[in-house]
C-alpha positions, 0 to 999 in steps of 0.5 A: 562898946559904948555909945560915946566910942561910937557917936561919930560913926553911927550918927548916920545910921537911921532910917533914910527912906523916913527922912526922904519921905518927910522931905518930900512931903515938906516940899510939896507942902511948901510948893502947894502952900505957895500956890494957895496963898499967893493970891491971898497974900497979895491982896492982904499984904501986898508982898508980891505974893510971897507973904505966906511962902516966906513964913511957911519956909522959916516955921520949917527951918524952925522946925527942922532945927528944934528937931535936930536938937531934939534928936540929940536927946536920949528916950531916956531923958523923955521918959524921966522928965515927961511929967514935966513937959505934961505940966508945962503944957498945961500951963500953956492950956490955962495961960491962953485962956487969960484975957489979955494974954491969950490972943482972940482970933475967929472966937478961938482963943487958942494963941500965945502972943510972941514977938513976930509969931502966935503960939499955938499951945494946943499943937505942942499938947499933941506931943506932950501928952503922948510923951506923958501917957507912954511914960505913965503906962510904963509907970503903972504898968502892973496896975492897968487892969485896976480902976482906982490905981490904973484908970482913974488917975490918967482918966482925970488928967484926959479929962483937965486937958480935954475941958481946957482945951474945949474952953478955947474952944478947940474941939478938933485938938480935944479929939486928937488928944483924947485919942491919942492918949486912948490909942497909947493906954490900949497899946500899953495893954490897959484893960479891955474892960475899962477901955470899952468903958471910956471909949463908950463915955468919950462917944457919949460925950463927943456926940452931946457936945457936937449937939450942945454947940449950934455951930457943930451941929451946923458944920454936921449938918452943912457935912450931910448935904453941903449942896442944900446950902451951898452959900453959907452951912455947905459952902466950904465943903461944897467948893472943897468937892468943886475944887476935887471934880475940876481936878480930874486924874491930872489937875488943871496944872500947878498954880491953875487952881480957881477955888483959891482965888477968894472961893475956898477959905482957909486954901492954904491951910485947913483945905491945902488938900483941895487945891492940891486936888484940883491942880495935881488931880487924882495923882497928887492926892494919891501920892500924898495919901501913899506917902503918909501911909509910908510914914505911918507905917514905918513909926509902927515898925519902928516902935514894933522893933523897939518892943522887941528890945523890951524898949517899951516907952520908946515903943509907945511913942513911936507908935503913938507918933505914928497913930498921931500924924496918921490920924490927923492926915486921915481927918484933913483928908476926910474933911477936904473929900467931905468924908468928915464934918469940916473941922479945923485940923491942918494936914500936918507937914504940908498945911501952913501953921508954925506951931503945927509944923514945930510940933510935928517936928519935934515928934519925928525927930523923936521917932528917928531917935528911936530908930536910931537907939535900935540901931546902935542896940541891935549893934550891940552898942550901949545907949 
């Protein structure tokens, strides 16, 4: 039976629990958004407080539609053109860093001018490369445990990638993709040799980094002891963890929060989770950590069932998408409960950020297109 016969009856059948659990963490995303930012909006824009609200709602109506096209697009059409959604992304990485073209903000120069929006290229490199490793691990699939044939090649396009990125600079992208794309090649079952080898270089080469730049090294520091120096290298951090001890078990009730009125920078972004903290409490933060676990989870037995139907390169990215929004969640989180040196990676579905939210739809709409071939195998369906 093919696949065509039965479009129309089978379009339905993928995983519900999934697309529940990305909705509801959409919507508590966009409620909390609202919360952090009304303040803010009011006094920089003057729209009643709705400013942030209103866009935040229209990157997810964006999000959501550029995945549902997404969704309709074979895994094998991902797999053959991966080589060019990877070299489109790259062209992206060099053209922000034109003057001129590229748009400056807080000294990052990380964002494409387009029309009423910025791009955030750096955001999309999430996803290309993960599309690009799984194909190319499939590609090379008998000659990863060989240097020259296996390694050295997907080494140096993790290395362009990686020094086009730091020269935005954005160093917390550098460290999703570089493991991103490190997690696809163990998965993929690159040699224990060679892999032992890179990760050693990569810790070498983040840790001279961190001490090369003044600015890492006082978000480390600022990390060890916020409370040394609260009102310049500790101060976000320290009224991250303020923000937590007013929350308690319950909150101070929704919209309660005082940290976002003007105390806690970037509220309804990079530390969404602090406020969450102190006006949902223990609870919230909980919910949301359990609902995230789920997500990742359910990507890794999504790309598990897809390995057992010798589905390879939709195994790998199932599981990369999942080892991805995992560990970006972990990072947001580990930051906001100064677990982490504070780094600027938003909590992905929930914090404000079009080219974030994009993105991260895009991927999901992928992880349900995997699922969804499953299905129609398992069914006995051609694909």
């Amino acid at each position: 039976m093919s696949y065509q016969a039965n479009s129309q009856r089978s379009m339905a059948d993928f995983d519900q629990i999934l697309v529940w659990t990305v909705m509801i963490l959409f919507g508590l995303g966009l409620v909390m958004v609202y919360s952090a930012s009304i303040v803010i909006a009011e006094d920089s824009h003057g729209t009643g407080g709705n400013y942030y609200l209103i866009r935040h709602a229209a990157y997810i109506l964006v999000g959501l539609l550029l995945g549902a096209l997404a969704f309709q697009v074979p895994m094998q059409r991902w797999q053959q053109y991966s080589s060019y959604l990877f070299l489109f992304g790259v062209f992206l990485l060099v053209l922000v860093l034109i003057p001129g073209i590229g748009q400056e903000i807080k000294g990052g120069r990380r964002w494409l001018p387009l029309f009423v929006v910025n791009v955030q290229p750096s955001e999309f490199m999430k996803f290309f490369i993960l599309i690009y490793t799984a194909g190319y691990v499939v590609r090379k699939a008998g000659y990863l445990d060989s240097f020259i044939r296996g390694f050295l090649p997907i080494f140096l396009i993790i290395s362009v990638v990686g020094g086009l990125l730091l020269l935005e600079p954005d160093f917390g992208a550098f460290v999703v993709v570089t493991v991103l794309a490190m997690a696809i090649l163990f998965l993929g079952g690159l040699s224990l040799k060679l892999f032992s080898g890179l990760f050693a270089f990569l810790i070498t080469s983040a840790f001279a980094l961190v001490v090369g730049a003044g600015y890492r090294m006082d978000r480390v520091v600022g990390f060890m002891d916020p409370w040394a120096d609260p009102h310049d290298k500790g101060y976000q951090l320290s009224h991250a963890l303020m923000a937590f001890g007013r929350g308690e078990w319950l909150g101070v009730g929704l919209g309660g929060s005082v940290e976002k009125l003007f105390y806690l920078p970037e509220a309804h972004t990079d530390f969404l989770l602090a406020v969450l903290a102190e006006e949902l409490g223990f609870v919230g933060v909980l919910a949301v950590i359990l609902l995230f676990a789920w997500l990742v989870m359910r990507a890794f037995v999504i790309g598990r069932q897809a390995a057992k139907l010798e589905c390879y390169f939709s195994a790998l990215v199932a599981q990369g998408i999942g080892i991805w929004i995992g560990m970006q969640a972990f990072i947001n989180m580990g930051v906001n409960m100064g677990a982490l040196p504070t780094k600027g990676l938003t909590l992905p579905l929930m914090s404000f950020g079009g080219s974030s939210i994009t993105a991260t739809c895009l991927a999901l709409a992928v992880l349900l297109r995997v699922d969804w071939e499953n299905r129609q195998r398992l069914k006995g369906f051609t694909v």
